[in-house]
C-alpha positions, 0 to 999 in steps of 0.5 A: 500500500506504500506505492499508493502515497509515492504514486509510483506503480504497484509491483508486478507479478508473475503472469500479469505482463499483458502483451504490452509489455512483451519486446516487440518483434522477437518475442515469437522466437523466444517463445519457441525456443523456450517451448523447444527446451522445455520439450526436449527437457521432457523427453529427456527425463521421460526416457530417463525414467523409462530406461531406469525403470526398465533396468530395475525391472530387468534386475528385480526378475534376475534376482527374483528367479531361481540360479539355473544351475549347470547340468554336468554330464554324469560320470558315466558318460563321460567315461563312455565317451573318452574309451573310444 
């Protein structure tokens, strides 16, 4: 309310510049560049949490299955082979 007794202007917030106060002319490409990085910063960090989450997936199904052990051949066959 102190702005009202030194008439000068009230301060400004976020959201409230009208297209009056936007840079004439460049303002478009700004606009899109901002959007292009916004973009790219999304997709970046969905796919991020897509591979993450597809790793841990991976990981868990490894640890959750039982070890397959080796099958060995049996002492017999392995006998009957080498006597040829």
């Amino acid at each position: 309310a102190g702005w009202l007794l030194l008439g000068t202007a009230p301060p400004r917030r976020w959201g409230s510049c009208s297209a009056s106060c936007l840079p004439p002319g460049g303002s478009r490409g700004a606009e899109g560049a901002q959007i292009a990085v916004a973009l790219v910063l999304c997709l970046a960090v969905a796919f991020g949490v897509f591979f993450l989450g597809r790793h841990l997936l991976l990981q868990a199904e490894s640890l959750a299955a039982p070890p397959a052990r080796e099958r060995r051949p049996s002492r017999e066959a392995e006998g009957s082979t080498g006597g040829v």
